[in-house]
C-alpha positions as CSV (number, residue, x, y, z in Angstrom):
1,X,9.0,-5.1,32.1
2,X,9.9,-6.0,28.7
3,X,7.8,-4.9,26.0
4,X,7.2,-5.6,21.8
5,X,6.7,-3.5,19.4
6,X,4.4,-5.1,17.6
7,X,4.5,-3.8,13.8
8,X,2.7,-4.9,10.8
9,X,2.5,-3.4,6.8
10,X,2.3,-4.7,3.1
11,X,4.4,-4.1,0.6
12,X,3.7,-1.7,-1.7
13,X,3.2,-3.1,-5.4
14,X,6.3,-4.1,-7.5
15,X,9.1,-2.6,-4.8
16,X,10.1,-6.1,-3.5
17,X,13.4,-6.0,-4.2
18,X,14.1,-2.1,-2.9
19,X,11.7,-3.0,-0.2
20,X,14.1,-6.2,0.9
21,X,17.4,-4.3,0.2
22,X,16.0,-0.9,2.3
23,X,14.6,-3.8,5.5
24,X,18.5,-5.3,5.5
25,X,20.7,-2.5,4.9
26,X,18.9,0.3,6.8
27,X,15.7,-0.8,8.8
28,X,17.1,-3.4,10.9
29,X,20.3,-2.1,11.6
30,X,18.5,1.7,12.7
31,X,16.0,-0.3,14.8
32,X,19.2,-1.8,16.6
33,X,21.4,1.9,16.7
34,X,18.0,3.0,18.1
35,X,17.5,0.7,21.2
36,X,15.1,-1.4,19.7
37,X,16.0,-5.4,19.2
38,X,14.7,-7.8,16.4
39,X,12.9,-10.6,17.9
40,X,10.7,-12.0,14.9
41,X,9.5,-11.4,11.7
42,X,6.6,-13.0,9.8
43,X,5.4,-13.0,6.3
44,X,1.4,-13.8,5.7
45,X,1.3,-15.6,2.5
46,X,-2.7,-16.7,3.1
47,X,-5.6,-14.9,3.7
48,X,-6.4,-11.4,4.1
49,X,-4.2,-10.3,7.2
50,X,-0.9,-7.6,6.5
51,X,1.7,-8.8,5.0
52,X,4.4,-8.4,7.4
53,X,4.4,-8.6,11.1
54,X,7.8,-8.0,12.8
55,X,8.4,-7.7,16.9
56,X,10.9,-5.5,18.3
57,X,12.2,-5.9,22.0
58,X,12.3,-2.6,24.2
59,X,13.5,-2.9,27.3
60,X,10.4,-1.4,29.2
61,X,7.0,0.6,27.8
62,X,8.7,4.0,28.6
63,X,11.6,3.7,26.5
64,X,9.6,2.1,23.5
65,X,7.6,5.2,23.7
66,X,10.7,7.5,24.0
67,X,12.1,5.3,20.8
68,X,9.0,6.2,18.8
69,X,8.2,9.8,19.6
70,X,12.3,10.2,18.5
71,X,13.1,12.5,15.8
72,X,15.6,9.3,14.5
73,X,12.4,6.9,14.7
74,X,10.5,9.4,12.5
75,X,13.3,9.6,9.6
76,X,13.6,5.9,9.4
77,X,9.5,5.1,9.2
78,X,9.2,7.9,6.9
79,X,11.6,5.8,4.6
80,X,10.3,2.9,5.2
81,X,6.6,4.2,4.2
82,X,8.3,4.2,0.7
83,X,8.5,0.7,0.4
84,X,5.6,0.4,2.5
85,X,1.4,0.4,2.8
86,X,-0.9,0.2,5.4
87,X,1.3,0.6,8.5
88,X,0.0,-0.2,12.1
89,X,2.2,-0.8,15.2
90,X,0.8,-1.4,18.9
91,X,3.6,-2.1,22.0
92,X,2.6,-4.7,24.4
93,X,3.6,-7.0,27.2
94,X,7.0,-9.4,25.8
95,X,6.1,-12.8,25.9
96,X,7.8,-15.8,24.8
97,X,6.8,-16.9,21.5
98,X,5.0,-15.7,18.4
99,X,2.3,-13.0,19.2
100,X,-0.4,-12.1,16.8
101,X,-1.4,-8.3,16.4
102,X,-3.4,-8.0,13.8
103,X,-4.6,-3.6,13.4
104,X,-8.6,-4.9,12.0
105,X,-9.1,-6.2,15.9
């Protein structure tokens, strides 16, 4: 059964642009080398939820896992926590449409 990886963060102060450039030139395409697939992302521009939430298509639970516990995985968040702040991910049943993770609940 599909799954999505269900990620959300904020930006950290005044790294917009780097932030933009590192999530086009090296986030998504590393997600995609690593098995993962871009299905969404959302920006939160009211109220006090993160930032960003982005959903990533794995083909089943165990290889999300397998994708995340990788040695490539860790390299690419560890970059991205550059750009990034408060971090939370949770994988969960793929279902059509928007779905709302939100790490407070």
């Amino acid at each position: 059964m599909a799954v999505k990886v269900l990620m959300t963060w904020d930006i950290a102060g005044e790294r917009d642009q780097e932030y933009f450039e590192f999530i086009i030139g090296e986030f998504i395409p590393g997600v995609q080398r690593l098995g993962l697939q871009p299905a969404e992302a959302w920006a939160t521009i009211y109220g006090s939820y993160p930032q960003i939430q982005v959903g990533l298509l794995a083909p089943d639970a165990m290889q999300a896992r397998q994708i995340l516990n990788s040695n490539d995985w860790g390299i690419l968040q560890d970059r991205l926590f550059g750009y990034v702040k408060n971090f939370s991910y949770k994988v969960v049943p793929a279902r059509g449409g928007f779905q709302f993770y939100s790490p407070n609940n």
